[in-house]
C-alpha positions, 0 to 999 in steps of 0.5 A: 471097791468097784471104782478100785477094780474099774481104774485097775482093770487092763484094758487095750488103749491104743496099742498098749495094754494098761490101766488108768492108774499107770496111764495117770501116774505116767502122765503125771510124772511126765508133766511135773517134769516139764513143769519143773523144767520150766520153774527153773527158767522162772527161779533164775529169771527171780534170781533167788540165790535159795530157791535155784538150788532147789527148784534145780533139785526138785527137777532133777528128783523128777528126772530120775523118776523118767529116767529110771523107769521102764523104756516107752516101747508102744506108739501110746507112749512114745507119741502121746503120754510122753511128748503131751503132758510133758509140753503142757506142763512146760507151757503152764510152767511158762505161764507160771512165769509171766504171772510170778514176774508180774507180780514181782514188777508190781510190787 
């Protein structure tokens, strides 16, 4: 219960007030978005004519999630929990992509 109430807990970071379940759902999602913004590139480069519809869905189910949610207005989000997680997923999604054509030229 004590590591409930310590995640929970308000605290000054930056020059926001938050917790670190916002902070971690925030970042989260901000890095599934630029995940999945890369996976698409990869499903089109595979030309699977099945999974491009729905990797386009599941980005676009995502970008709703940032699109539909409350305006970064601190310095915190603006500079840090969008831009940050957002281009490491793009990169990993980029690396995804290497390894998944790869293994499609081996085979």
């Amino acid at each position: 219960m004590k590591i409930k109430e310590y995640l929970k807990r308000k605290r000054k970071i930056y020059d926001t007030d938050t917790d670190y379940v916002e902070l971690a759902g925030h970042s989260l999602a901000n890095f599934l978005h630029g995940f999945t913004s890369s996976a698409i590139i990869t499903v089109i480069a595979l030309d699977n004519l099945y999974l491009i519809p729905m990797a386009y869905y599941i980005h676009k189910r995502i970008d709703s999630v940032i699109l539909n949610r409350t305006k970064y207005e601190s310095k915190l989000g603006k500079n840090i929990i969008f831009p940050v997680p957002s281009t490491m997923g793009f990169f990993l999604g980029y690396l995804f992509t290497k390894f998944m054509l790869s293994i499609l030229k081996e085979n």
